[in-house]
Structures are given as structure tokens and as C-alpha cells.
N, CA, C and O of each residue as an XYZ file, in Angstrom:
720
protein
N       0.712     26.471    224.408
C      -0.052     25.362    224.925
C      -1.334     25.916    225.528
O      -1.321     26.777    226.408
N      -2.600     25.310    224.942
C      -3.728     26.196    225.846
C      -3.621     25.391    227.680
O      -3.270     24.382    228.292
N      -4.357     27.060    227.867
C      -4.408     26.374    229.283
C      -5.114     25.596    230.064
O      -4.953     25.219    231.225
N      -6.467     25.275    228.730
C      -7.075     24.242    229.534
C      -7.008     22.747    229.436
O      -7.877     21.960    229.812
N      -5.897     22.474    228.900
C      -4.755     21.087    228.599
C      -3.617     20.906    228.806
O      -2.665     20.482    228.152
N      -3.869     21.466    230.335
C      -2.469     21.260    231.339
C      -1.663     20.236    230.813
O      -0.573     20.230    230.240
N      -2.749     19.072    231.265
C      -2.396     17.559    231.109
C      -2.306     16.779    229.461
O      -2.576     15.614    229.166
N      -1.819     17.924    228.563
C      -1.911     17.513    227.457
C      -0.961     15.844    226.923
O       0.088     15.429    227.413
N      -1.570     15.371    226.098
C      -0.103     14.172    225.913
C       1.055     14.626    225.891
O       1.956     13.979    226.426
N       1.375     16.149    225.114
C       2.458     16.697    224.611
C       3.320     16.645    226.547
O       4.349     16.053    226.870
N       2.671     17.237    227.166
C       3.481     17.674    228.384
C       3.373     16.374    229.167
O       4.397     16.175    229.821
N       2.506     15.486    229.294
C       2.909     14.208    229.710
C       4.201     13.184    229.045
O       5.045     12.505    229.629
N       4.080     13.286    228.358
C       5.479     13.205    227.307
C       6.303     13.705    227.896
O       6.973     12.856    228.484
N       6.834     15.292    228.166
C       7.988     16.411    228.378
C       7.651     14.856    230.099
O       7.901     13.687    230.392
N       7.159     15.742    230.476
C       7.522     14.520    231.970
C       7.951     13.500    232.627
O       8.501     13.185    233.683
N       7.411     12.965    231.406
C       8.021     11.436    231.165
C       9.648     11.589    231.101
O      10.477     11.188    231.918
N       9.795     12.112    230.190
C      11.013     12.059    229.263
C      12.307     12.583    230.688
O      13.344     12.023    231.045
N      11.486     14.144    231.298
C      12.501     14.629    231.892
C      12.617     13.795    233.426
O      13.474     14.050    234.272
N      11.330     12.538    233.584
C      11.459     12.374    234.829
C      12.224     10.631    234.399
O      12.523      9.866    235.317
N      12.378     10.358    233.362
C      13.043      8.776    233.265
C      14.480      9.726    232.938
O      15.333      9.521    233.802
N      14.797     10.450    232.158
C      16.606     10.992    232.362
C      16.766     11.337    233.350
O      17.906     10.905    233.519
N      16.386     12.073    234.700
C      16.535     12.627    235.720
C      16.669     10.926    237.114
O      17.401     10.599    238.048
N      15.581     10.421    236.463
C      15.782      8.608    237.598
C      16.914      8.093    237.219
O      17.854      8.049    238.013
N      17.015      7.657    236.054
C      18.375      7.620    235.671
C      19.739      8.047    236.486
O      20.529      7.421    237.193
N      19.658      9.140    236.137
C      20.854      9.492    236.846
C      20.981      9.365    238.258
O      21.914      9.022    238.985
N      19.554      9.805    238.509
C      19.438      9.701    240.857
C      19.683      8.032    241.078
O      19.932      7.554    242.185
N      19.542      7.035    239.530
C      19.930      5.712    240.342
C      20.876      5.604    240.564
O      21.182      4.926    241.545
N      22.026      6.329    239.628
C      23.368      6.161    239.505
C      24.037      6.843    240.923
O      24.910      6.431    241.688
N      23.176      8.130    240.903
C      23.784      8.479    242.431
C      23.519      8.109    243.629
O      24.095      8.567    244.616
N      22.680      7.301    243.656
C      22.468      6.569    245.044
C      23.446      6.335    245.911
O      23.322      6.444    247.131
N      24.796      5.894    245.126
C      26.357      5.939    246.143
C      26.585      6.975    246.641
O      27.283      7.002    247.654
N      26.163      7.936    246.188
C      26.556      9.124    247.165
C      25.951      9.714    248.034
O      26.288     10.544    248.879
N      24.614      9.020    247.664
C      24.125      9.205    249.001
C      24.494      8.287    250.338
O      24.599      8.821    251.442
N      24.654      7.058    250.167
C      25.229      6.410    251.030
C      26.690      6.924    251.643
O      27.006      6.835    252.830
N      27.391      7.399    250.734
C      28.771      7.662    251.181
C      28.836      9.008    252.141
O      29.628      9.229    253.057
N      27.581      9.978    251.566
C      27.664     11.021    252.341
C      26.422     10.750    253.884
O      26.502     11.610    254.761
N      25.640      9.878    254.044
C      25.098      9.640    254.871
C      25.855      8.808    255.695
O      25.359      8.532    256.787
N      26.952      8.346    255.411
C      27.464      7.422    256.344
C      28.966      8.028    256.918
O      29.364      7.987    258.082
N      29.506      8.468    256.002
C      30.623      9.483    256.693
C      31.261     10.729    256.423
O      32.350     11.182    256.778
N      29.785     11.455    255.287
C      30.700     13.168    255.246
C      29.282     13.499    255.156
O      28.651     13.769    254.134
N      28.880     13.445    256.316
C      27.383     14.243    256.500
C      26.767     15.645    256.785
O      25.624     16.080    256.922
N      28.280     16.262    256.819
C      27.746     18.144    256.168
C      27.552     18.205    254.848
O      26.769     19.024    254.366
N      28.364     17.193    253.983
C      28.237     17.458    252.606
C      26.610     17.095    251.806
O      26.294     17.503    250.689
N      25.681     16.175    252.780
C      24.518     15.411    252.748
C      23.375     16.164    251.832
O      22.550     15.543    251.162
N      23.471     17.916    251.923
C      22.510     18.336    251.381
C      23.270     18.900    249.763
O      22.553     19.358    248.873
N      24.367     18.804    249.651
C      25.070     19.006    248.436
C      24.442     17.902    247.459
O      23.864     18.156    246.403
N      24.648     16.708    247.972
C      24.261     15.391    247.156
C      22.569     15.273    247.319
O      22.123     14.709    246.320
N      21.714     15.564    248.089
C      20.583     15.794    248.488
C      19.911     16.257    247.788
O      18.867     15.710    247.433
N      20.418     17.765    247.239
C      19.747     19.106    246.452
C      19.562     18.314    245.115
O      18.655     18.723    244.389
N      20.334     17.175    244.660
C      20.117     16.784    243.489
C      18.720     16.735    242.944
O      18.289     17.241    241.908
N      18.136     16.059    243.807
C      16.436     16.102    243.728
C      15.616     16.768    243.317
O      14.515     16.243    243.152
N      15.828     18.507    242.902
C      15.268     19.313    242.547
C      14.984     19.303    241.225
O      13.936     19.686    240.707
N      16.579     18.558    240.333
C      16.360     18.888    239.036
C      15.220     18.563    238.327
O      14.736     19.312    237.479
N      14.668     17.249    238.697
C      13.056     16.774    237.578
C      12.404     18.067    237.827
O      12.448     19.024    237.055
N      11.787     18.029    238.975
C      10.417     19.789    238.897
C      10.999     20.724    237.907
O      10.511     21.168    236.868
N      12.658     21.011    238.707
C      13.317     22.626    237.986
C      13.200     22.912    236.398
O      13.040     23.905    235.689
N      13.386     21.325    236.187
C      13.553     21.135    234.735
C      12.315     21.383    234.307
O      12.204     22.521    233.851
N      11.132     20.598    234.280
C       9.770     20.382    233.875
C       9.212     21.500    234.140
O       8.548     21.882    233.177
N       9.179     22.278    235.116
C       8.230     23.480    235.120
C       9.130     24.847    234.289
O       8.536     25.604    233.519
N      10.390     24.967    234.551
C      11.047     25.666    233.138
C      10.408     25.320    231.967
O       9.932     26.226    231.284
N      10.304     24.073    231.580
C       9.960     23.672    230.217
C       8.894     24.193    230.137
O       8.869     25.369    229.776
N       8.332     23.881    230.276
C       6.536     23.347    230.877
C       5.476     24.744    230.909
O       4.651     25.217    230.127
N       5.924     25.053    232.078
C       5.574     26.472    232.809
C       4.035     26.240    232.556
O       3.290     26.776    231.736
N       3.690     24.895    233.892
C       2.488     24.922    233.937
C       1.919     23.761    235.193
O       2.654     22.873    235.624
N       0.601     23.952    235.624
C       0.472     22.930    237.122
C       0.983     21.784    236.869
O       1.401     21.294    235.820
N       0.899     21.314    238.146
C       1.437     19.815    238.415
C       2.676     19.379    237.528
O       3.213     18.520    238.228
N       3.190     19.465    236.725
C       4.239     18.640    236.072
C       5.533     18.850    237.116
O       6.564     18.436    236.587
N       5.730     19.347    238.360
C       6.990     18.968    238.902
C       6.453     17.876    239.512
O       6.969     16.786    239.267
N       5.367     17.950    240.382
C       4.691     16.565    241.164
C       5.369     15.435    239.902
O       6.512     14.983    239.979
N       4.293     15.085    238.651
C       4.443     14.154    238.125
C       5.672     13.670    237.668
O       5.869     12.458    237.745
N       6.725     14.568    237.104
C       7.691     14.310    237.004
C       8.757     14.058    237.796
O       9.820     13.500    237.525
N       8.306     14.594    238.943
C       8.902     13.797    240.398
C       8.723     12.476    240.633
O       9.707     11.856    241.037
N       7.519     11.792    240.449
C       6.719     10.875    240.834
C       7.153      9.793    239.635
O       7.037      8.619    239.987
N       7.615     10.000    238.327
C       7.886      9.769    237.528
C      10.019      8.642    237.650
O      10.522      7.525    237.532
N      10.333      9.964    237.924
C      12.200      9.862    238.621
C      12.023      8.878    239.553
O      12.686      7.841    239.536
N      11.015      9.168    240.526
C      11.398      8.225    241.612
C      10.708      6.625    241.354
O      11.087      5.711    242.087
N       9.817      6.399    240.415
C       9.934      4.990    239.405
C      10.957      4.437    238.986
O      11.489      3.340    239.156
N      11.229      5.613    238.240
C      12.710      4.886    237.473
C      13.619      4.374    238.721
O      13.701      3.184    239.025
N      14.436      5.650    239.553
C      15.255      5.546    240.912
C      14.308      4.227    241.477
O      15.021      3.532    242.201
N      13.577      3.937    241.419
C      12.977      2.341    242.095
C      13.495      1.293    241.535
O      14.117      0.417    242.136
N      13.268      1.328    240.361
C      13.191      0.181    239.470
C      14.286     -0.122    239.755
O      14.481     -1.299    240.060
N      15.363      0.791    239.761
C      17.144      0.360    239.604
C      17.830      0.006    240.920
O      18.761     -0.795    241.002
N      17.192      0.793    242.130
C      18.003      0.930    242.956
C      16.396      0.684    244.695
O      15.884      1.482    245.480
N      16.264     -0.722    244.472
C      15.018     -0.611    245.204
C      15.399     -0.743    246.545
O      14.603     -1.440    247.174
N      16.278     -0.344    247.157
C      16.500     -0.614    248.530
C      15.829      1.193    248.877
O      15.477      1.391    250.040
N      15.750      1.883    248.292
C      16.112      3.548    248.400
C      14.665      3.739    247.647
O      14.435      4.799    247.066
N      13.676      2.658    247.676
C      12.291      3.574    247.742
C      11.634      4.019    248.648
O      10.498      4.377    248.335
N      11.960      4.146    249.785
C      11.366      4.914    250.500
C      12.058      6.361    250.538
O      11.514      7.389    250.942
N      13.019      6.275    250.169
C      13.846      7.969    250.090
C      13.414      8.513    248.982
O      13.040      9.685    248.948
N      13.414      7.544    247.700
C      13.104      8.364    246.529
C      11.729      8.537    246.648
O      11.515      9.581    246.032
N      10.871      8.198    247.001
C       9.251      8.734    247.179
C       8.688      9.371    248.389
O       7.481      9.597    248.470
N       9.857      9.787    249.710
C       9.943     10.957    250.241
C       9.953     12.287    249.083
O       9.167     13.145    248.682
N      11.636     11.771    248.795
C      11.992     12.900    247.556
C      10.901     13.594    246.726
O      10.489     14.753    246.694
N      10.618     12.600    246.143
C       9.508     12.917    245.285
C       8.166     14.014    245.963
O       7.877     15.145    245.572
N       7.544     13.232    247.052
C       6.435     13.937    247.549
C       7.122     15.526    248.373
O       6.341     16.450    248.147
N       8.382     15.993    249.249
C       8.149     16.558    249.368
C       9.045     17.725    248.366
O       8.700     18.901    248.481
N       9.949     17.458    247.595
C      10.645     18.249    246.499
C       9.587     18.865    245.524
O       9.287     20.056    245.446
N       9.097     17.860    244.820
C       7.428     18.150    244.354
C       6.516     18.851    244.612
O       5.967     19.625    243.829
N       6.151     18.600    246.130
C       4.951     19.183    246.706
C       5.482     20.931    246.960
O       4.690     21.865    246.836
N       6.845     21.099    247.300
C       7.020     22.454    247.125
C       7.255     22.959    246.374
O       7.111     24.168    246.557
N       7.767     22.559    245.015
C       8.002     23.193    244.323
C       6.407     23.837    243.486
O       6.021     24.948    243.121
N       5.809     22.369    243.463
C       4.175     22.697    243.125
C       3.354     23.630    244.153
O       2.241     23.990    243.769
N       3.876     24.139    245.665
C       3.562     24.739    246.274
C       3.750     25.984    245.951
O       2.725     26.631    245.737
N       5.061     26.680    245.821
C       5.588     27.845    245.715
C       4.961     28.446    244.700
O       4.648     29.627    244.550
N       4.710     26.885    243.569
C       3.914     27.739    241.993
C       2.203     27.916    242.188
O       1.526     28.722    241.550
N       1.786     27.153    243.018
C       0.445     27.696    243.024
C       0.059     28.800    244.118
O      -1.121     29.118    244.268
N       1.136     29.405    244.918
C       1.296     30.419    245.582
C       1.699     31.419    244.311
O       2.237     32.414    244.797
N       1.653     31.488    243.288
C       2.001     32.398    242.593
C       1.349     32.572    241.464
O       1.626     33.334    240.538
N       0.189     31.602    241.613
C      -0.856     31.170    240.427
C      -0.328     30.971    239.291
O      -0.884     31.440    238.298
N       0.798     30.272    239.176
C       1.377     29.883    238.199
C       1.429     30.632    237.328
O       1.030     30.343    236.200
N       2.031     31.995    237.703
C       2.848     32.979    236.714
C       3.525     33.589    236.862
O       3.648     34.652    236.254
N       4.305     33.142    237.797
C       5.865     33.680    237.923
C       6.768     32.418    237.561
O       6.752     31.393    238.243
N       7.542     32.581    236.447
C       9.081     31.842    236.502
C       9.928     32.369    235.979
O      10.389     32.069    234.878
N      10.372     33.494    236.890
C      11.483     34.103    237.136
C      12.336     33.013    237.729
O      11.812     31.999    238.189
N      13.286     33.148    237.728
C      14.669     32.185    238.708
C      14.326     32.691    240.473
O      14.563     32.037    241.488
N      13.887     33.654    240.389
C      13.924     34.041    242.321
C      12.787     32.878    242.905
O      12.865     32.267    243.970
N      11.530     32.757    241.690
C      10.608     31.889    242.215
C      11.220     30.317    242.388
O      10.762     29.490    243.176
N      12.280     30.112    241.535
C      12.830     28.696    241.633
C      14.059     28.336    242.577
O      14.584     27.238    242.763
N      14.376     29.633    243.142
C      15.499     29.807    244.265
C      14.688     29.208    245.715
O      14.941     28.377    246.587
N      13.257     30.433    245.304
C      12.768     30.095    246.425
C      12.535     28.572    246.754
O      13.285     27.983    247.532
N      11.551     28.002    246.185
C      11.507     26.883    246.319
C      12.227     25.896    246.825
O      11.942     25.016    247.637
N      13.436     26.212    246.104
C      15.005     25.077    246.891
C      15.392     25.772    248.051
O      15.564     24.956    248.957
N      15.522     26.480    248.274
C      15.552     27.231    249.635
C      14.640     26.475    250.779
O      14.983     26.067    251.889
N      13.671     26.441    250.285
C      12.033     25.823    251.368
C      12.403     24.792    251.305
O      12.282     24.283    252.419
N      13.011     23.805    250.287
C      13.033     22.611    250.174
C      14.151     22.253    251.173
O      14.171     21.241    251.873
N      14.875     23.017    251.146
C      16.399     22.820    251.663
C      15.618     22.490    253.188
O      15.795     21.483    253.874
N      14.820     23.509    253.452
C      15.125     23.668    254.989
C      14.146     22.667    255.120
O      14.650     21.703    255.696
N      13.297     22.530    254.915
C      12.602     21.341    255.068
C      12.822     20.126    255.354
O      12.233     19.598    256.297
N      13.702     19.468    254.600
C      14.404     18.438    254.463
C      15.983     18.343    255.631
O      16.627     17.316    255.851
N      16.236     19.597    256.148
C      17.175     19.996    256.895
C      16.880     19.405    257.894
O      17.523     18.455    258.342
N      15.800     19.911    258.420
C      15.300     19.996    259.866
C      15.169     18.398    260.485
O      15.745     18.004    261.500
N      14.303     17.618    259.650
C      14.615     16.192    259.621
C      15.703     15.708    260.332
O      15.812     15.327    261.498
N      16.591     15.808    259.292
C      17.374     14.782    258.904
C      18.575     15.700    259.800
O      19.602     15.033    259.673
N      18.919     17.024    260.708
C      19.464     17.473    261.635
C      19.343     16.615    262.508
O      20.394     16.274    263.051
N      17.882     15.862    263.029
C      17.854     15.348    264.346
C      18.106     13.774    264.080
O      18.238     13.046    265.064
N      18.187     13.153    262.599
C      17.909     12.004    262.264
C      19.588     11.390    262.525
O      19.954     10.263    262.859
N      20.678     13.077    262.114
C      22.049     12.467    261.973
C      22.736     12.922    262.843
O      23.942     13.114    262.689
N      21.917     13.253    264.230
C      22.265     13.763    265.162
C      23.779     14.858    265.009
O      24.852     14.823    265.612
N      23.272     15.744    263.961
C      24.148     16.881    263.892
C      24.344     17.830    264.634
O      24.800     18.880    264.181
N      23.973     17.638    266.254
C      24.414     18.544    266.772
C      25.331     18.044    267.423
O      26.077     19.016    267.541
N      25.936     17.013    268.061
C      26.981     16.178    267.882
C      28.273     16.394    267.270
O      29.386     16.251    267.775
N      27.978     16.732    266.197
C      29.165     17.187    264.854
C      30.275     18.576    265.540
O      30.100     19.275    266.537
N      31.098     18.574    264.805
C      31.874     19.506    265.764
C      30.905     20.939    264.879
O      30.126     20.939    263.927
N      31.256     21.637    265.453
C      30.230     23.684    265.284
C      30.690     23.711    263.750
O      29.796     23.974    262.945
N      32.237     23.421    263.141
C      31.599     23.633    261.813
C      30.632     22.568    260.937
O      29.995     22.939    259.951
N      30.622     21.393    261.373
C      30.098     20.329    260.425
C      28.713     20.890    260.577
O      28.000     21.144    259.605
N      28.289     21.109    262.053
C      26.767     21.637    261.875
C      26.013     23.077    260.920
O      25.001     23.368    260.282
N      27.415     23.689    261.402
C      27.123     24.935    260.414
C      27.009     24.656    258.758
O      26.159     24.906    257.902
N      28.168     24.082    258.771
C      28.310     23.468    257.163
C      26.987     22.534    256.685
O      26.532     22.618    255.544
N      26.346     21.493    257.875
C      24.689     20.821    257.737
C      24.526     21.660    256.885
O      24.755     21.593    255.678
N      23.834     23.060    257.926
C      23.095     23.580    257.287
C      23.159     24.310    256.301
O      22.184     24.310    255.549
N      24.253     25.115    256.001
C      24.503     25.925    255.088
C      24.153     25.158    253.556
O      23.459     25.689    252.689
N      24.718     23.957    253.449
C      24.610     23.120    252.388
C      23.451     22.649    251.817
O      23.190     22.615    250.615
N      22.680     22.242    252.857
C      21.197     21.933    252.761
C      20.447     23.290    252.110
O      19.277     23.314    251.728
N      21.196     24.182    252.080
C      20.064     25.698    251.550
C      20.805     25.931    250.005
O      20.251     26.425    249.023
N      22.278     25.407    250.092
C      22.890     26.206    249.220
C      22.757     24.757    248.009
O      22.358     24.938    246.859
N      23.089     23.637    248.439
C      22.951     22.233    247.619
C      21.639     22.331    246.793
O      21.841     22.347    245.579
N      20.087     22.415    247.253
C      18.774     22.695    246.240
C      19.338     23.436    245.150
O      19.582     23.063    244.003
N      19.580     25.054    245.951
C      19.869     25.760    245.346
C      20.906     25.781    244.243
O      20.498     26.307    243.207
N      22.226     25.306    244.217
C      23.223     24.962    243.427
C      22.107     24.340    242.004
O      21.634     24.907    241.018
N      22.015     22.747    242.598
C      21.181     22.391    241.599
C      20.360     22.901    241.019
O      20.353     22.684    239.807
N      19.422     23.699    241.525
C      18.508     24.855    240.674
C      18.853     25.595    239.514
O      18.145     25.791    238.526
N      20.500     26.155    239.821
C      20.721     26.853    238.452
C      21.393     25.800    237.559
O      21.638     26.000    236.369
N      21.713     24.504    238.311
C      21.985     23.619    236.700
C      20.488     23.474    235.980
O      20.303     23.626    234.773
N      19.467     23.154    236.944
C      18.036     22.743    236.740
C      17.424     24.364    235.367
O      16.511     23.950    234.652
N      17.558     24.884    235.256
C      17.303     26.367    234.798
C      17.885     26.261    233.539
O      17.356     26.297    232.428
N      19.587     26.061    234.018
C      19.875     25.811    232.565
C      19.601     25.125    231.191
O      19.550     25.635    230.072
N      19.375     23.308    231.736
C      19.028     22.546    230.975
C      17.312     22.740    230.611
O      16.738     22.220    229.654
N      16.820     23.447    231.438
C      15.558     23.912    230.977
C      15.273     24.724    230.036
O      14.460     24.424    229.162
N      16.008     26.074    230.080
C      16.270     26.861    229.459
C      16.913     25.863    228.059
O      16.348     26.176    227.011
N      17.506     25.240    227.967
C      18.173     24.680    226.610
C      16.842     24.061    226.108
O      16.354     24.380    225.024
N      16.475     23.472    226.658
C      14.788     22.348    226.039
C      14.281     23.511    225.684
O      14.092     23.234    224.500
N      13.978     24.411    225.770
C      13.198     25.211    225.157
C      13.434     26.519    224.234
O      12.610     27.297    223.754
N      15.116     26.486    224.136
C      15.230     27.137    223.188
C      15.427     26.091    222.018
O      15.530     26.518    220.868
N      15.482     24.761    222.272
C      15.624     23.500    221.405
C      14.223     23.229    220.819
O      14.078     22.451    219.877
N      13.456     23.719    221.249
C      11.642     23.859    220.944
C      11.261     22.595    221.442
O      10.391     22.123    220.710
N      11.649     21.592    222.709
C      10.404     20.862    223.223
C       9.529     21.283    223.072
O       9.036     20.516    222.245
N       8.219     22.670    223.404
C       7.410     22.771    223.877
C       7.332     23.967    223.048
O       8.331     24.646    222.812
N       6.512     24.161    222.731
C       6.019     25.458    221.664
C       5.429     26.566    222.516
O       4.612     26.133    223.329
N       5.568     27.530    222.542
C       4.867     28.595    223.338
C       4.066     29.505    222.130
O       3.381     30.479    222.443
């Protein structure tokens, strides 16, 4: 793909595609987010981390600016359309899952995608989103393991999802979405 057609149709397409299968599914899981926000709220960043997959996916594919933003921005349309009580979560999601993952890559001038660069990211994301939503579910409250477990999950949940996110990326492109 040249590089001065980031924004080619071809990869607006890949975006599309990976950010309406990816809404899809985050509409379907919306119950679990409720179920784990309302009464198994160490487990919160397990079901949470889901969020990663549109970027993980798209910039695997891709391996190029902005397409986790858009394809973030993309998921959380769809996740609207279906499930509109939860647009304001899914376009949190979106802006800050996105914004780091598009962070970490233009900290790296978009030429590293190794897996450590996509660890990182869910890692940042994790804690990010941790810190919040620690004081939002008043987890210090929780007995010492639920808090420990908060957090642990919130780092390890991105992350989990990351290496499903890798995989199915890795498959799109040995499937030839995207021509290199």
C-alpha cells in the first residue's frame, strides 16, 4: 500500500468491515457489561478489554495511521445503532482505546508492530480506564482481593484481548485482505 494513501478506499473498506463485525459483537455484549458493572466488578476489566479488538485488528491488518481511531469510531456506530442506551460508553471506548492505541503508534512512527508494541498499548489502556472507573465503583470498598483482582484484570483483560486481536489479524492477512 503506498504510503501516501493512508486513507486509501481499500483501507477505509478494511475499517469499515473490521469496525461493523467488531460493533456487532460489542452490541451483543453489552449484557456483560451490565452484569459485571452491577455485581462482579473485579471481573469489569475482563469484559472491558473487549474494546481493544477493532484498533488490534485494523492496525495488524493495516499497519498504518489512524485506522484504529476510525475503526473505533466506526464499532461504536454500529454498538449505537443497536444498543443506544450505552452511547456514551461506546464513544468513551472508542476515543480513549483509539486514541492510545493511535498514540503508542505514532510514538513509534508507525513502524513497529511487533506484539510488545500492541501489549503495550492495552496495558496503557488498561490503566487508564482503571483509574476512572476505581473511584467511579468505589473499589476500595471491595474486600483487598476484589480490589487487587480490579486491578489486575483491567491490565491483564486489554491485554488477553490483544492476543485474540493479533490473531484474527494475523489470519486477514495471511487471507490477503490487504496486499503488502
Amino acid at each position: 500500500m503506498p504510503k501516501n494513501r493512508v486513507l486509501a478506499t481499500r483501507t477505509l473498506l478494511v475499517c469499515a468491515a473490521v469496525g461493523v463485525a467488531t460493533g456487532l459483537v460489542s452490541a451483543g455484549w453489552a449484557g456483560l457489561h451490565i452484569i459485571a458493572a452491577s455485581g462482579a466488578i473485579p471481573l469489569y476489566g475482563l469484559v472491558l478489554g473487549f474494546h481493544v479488538l477493532p484498533g488490534v485488528i485494523a492496525q495488524q491488518v493495516l499497519r498504518a495511521p489512524w485506522v484504529a481511531l476510525i475503526t473505533h469510531a466506526i464499532a461504536a456506530l454500529i454498538g449505537i445503532a443497536f444498543v443506544p442506551a450505552m452511547a456514551g460508553r461506546y464513544l468513551l471506548a472508542a476515543v480513549v482505546f483509539g486514541g492510545v492505541q493511535e498514540a503508542v503508534s505514532a510514538a513509534t512512527r508507525y513502524r513497529h508492530w511487533e506484539p510488545w508494541r500492541f501489549f503495550l498499548s492495552s496495558a496503557i489502556t488498561g490503566l487508564v480506564i482503571a483509574v476512572p472507573l476505581w473511584f467511579a465503583f468505589h473499589v476500595s470498598s471491595l474486600p483487598l482481593w476484589g480490589a487487587i483482582g480490579f486491578g489486575v484484570l483491567f491490565v491483564i483483560g486489554p491485554v488477553a484481548w490483544t492476543v485474540i486481536g493479533l490473531a484474527i489479524g494475523s489470519a486477514l492477512r495471511r487471507a490477503g485482505v490487504i496486499r503488502v
